[in-house]
VMD Tcl script that draws the C-alpha trace (Angstrom):
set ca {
  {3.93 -1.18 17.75}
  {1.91 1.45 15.67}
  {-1.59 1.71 16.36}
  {-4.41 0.82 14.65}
  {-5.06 4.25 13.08}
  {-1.79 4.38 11.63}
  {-1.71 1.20 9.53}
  {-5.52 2.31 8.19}
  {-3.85 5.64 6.97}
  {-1.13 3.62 5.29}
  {-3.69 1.50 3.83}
  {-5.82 4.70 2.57}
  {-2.92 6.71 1.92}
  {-1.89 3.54 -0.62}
  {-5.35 3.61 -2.05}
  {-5.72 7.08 -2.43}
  {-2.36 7.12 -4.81}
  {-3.71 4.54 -6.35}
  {-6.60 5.74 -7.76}
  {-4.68 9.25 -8.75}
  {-2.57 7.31 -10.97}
  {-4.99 5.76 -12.42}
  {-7.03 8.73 -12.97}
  {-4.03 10.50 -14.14}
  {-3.23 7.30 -16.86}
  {-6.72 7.55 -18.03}
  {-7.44 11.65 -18.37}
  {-4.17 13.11 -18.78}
  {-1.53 9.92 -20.99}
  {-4.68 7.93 -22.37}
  {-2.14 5.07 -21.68}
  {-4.85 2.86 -19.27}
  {-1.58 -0.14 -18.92}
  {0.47 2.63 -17.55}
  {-1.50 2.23 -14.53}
  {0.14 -1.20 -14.09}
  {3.57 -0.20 -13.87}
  {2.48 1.74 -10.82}
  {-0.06 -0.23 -9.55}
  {2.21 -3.64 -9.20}
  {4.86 -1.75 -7.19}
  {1.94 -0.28 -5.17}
  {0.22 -3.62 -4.53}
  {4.29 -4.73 -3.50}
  {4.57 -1.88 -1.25}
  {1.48 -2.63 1.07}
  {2.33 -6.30 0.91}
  {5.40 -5.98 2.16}
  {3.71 -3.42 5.11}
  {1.37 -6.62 6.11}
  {4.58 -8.72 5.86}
  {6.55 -6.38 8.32}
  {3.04 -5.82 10.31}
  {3.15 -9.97 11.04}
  {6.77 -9.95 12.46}
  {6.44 -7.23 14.55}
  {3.17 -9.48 16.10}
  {5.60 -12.58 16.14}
  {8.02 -11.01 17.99}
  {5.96 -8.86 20.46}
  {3.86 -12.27 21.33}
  {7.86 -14.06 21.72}
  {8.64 -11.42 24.12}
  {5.82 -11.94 26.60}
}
mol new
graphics top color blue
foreach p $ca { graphics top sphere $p radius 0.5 }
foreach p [lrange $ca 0 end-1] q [lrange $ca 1 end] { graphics top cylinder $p $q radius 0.2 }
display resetview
């Protein structure tokens, strides 16, 4: 199971491409809804990492 660390660098890592695109929609297209179509796959992305995160709990507290 990864530690800790790892999962708050996924998290940030997330974030921090987050806010880039946005940035980069605002600045640079001066298309602000273009954000969405990278922020909803985004937002997917680190639900899915919470989703995979709570299986790898259920099954390590199964094992013992």
């Amino acid at each position: 199971m990864p530690s800790d660390s790892t999962d708050s660098l996924f998290v940030w890592g997330i974030v921090i491409v987050g806010v880039l695109t946005f940035l980069y929609s605002i600045l640079l297209a001066s298309q602000p809804l273009a954000w969405f179509g990278i922020a909803f796959p985004l937002l997917g992305l680190y639900l899915f990492w919470r989703f995979v995160r709570a299986v790898e709990r259920i099954a390590d507290s199964m094992e013992r």
